[in-house]
N, C-alpha and C positions, 0 to 999 in steps of 0.2 A: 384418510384421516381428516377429522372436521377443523377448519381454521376458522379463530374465533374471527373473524372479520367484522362483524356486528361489532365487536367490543373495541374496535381498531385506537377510536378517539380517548377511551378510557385508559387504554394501556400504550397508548404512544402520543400524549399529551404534546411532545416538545417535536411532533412531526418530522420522528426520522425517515419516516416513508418516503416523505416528501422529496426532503434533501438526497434517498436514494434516488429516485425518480429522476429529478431535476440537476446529476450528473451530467449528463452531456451539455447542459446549459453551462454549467460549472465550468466543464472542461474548459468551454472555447471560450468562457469569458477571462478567464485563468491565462489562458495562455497570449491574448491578446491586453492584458492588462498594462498599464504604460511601468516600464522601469524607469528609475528616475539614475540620473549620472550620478556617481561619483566626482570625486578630483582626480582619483587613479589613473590614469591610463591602464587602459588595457590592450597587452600585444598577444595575440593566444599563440607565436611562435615562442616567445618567453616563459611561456606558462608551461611546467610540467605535467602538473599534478593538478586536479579536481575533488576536493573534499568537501562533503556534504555532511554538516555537525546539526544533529536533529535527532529526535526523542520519538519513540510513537509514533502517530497520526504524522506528526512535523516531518519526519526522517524517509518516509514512506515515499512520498514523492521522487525523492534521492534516490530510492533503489532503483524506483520502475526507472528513473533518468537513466541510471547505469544500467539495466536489461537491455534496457530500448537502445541504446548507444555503443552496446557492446563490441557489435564487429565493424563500427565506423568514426568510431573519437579513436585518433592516435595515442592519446591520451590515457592515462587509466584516470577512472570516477572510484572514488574511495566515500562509503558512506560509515559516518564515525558518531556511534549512539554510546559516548561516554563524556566523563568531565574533561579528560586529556586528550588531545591531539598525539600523533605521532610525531616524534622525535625528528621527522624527514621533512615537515612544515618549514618552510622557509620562504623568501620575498621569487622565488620561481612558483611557487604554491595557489591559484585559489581555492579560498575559502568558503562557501556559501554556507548562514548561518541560519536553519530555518527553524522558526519557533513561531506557532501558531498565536500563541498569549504573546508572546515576547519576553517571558519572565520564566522562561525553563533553566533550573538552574547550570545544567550541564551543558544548553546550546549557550549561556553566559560565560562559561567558564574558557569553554571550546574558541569564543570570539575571542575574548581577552589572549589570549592565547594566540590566535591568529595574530594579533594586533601588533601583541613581543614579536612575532619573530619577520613583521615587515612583511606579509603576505598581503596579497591582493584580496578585498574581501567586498563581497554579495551577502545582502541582509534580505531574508523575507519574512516578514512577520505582521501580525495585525497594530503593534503599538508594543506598551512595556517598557520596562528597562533595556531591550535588545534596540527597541526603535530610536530611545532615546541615546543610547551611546554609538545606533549607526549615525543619527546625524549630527552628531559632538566629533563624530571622525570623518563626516560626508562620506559615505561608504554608497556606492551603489546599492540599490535597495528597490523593491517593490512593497507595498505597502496592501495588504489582504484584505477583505471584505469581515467585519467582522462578524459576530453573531450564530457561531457553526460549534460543534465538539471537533477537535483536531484532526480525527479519523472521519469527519462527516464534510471536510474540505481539501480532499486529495485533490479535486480539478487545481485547485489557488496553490497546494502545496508542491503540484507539478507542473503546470503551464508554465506561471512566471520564469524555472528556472531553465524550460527547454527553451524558452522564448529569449532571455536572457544571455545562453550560449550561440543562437542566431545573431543575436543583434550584434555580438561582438567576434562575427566570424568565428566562431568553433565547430558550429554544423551549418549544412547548407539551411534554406526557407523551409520551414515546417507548416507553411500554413496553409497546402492544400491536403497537406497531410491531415492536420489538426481536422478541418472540415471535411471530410468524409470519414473520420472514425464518430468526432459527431450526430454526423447523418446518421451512420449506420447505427450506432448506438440507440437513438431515439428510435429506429424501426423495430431494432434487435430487444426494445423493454416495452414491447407490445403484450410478448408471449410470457413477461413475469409478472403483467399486473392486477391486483387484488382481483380483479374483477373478472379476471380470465380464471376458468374453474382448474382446480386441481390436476383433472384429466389432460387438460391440454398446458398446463403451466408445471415445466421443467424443475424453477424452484422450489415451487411446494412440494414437489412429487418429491425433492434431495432431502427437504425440510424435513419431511415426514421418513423417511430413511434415517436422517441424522439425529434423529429425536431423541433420547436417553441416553444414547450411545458415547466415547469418546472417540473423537473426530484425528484420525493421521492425513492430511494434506499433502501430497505427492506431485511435483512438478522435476520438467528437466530443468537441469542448469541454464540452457544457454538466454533464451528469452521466458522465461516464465517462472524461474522461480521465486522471482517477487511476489508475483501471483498467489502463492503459496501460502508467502508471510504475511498478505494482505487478508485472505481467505480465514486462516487461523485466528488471526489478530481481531477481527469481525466478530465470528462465531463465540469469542471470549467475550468480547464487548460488547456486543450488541447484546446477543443472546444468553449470556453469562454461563456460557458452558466450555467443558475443556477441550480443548484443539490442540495440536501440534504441527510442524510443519516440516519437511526435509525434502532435499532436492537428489535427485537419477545424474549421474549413477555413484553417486556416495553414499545414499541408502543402500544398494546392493553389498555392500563392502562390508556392512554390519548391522545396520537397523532391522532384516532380516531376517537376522537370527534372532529379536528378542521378542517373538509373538508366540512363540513355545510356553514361556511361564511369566503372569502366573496365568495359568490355564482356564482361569472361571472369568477371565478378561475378554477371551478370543471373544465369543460371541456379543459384545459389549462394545465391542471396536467395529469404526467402518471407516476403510483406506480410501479417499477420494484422488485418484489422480487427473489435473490439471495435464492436457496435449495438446497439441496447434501443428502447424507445418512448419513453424520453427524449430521442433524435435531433430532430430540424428535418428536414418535409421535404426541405428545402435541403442539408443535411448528410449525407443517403440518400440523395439523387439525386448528392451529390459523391462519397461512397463506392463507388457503382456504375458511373459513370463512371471513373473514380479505376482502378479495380479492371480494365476493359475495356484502361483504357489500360497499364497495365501487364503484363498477359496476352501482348497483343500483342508484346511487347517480352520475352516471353519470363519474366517472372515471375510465380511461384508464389504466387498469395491463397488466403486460407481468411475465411468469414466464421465468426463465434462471435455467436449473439444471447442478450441478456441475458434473464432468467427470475423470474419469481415476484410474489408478490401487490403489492409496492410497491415506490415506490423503491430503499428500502435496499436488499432483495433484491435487485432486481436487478444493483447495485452488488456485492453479494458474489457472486450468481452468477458474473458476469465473474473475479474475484478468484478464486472456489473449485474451475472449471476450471484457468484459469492454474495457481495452485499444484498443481493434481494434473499436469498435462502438464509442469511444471518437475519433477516428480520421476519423471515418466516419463522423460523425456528423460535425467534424469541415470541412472537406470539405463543408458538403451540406450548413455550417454559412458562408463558403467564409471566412477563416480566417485560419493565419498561425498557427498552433499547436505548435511551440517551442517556441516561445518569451511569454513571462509572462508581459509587461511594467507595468502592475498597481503594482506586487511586486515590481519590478525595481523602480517604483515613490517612495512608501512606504520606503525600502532601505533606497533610496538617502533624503529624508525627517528625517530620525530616523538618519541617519549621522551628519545629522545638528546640533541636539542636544548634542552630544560628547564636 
């Protein structure tokens, strides 16, 4: 399949390409970016609980923090994409409130809210009303780069707040971690760029698979199913097509059984599942199975395995595909990848109500 590459500048004006590209720059400067103190003290053996109040692009960072920290914060990371907090919020509690504008109305609601019930609270955001009420409270805070779409600065919506839980002993030093998923990253977006042809470029080759089709996104639970929701989340926005996302082995359980009807869909569907060595054998042997049984019935799987020297990396790998095949794909839809207008309608709709 031909990708309009010629036409690149015409149809991606506000250079989302770019800002894919120039992720791994994001990353490390995200995570080394200065957080400013609060007046709180912070004890992290006082602390129980980690909740991350974030919308979209904002919230996103918060998962992959809970992926990536899963089997080493004693801790639970609870990521919470509504206008209430839960009921169990209290001064044992932090809060990290991240909103890219700083004017989301749910990560406002979510802080106020932190604020009653005396929890410890982290602001990350570019400006806004969130920036202006973290420093009417001096709330420990990093302050973002601005000038991105919210999903177009995951490095600023995640560095800060792994960098954040270092600084205030929650996890050990992440920064040689952070530089070598980096490195590897910049090596690892050799093989997805424009300019590498089709034949040797993985993403185009997904793009053009995923091309009319609706997209099911398949990862395990344990490290990757962020990945998933990142992949999906892309493919909707970027590329303005339908995606969905579910995580192994809870899709086994039921998702499963609904590729039977309606019937004139099967071949219209294509299951990508996300795998790494963070899997469970149990989880690779469900995925291959999983994959058999679906074939049979007429749908299209792609597997994508994750990449690079640790964890994290491999976590972005997942992630730094995705986003290049979501901006393939919006190429081959003919459609600009940075404008969102149906959130935009939404927005200006929910305003009216105020």
């Amino acid at each position: 399949m031909d990708f309009p590459v010629a036409d690149i500048k015409r149809l991606d004006p506000q250079d989302m390409y770019g800002k894919i590209y120039d992720f791994p720059t994001q990353l490390r400067e995200g995570y080394f970016l200065p957080i400013i103190a609060g007046q709180a003290e912070i004890d992290p053996a006082a602390i129980k609980a980690i909740v991350v109040a974030g919308m979209g692009g904002s919230a996103i960072g918060g998962d992959i923090l809970r992926s990536y920290l899963a089997y080493d914060l004693r801790i639970p990371i609870f990521v919470n994409r509504n206008y209430r907090l839960p009921c169990w919020i209290d001064k044992s509690s932090l809060v990290i409130a991240s909103s890219y504008s700083g004017n989301t109305e749910e990560t406002l609601a979510a802080f106020a809210q932190a604020r009653e019930a005396d929890a410890t609270i982290m602001v990350s955001t570019t400006g806004g009303k969130l920036a202006e009420e973290a420093r009417a409270l001096d709330c420990h805070r990093a302050m973002l780069p601005t000038g991105f779409q919210p999903r177009a600065a995951l490095g600023y919506s995640f560095g800060p707040l792994l960098h954040f839980l270092v600084e205030y002993g929650f996890v050990d030093n992440q920064e040689e971690t952070i530089n070598a998923t980096c490195d590897f990253l910049v090596e690892n977006r050799k093989s997805f760029v424009v300019e590498q042809p089709t034949s040797d470029n993985q993403a185009k080759q997904i793009a053009a698979r995923l091309y009319g089709k609706i997209v099911l996104i398949y990862a395990g639970a344990d490290y990757y199913d962020t990945t998933a929701v990142r992949f999906k989340g892309q493919i909707c926005e970027n590329a303005q097509q339908m995606a969905f996302a579910n995580v192994c082995p809870e899709l086994n359980h039921n998702e499963i059984v609904g590729f039977d009807f309606p019937d004139w869909l099967t071949d219209k569907s294509v299951v990508v599942f996300l795998t790494g060595s963070g899997d469970s054998d149990s989880v690779t042997a469900r995925f291959q199975i999983t994959s058999d049984i679906l074939k049979a019935k007429g749908v299209e799987t792609i597997f994508i395995e994750a990449g690079g020297p640790n964890r994290l990396a491999e976590i972005f790998s997942l992630v730094q595909i995705g986003d290049f095949v979501s901006f393939y794909l919006a190429l081959l839809n003919r459609v600009d990848p940075s404008p969102v207008a149906v959130i935009d309608q939404l927005k200006t709709e929910l305003e009216k109500l105020h």
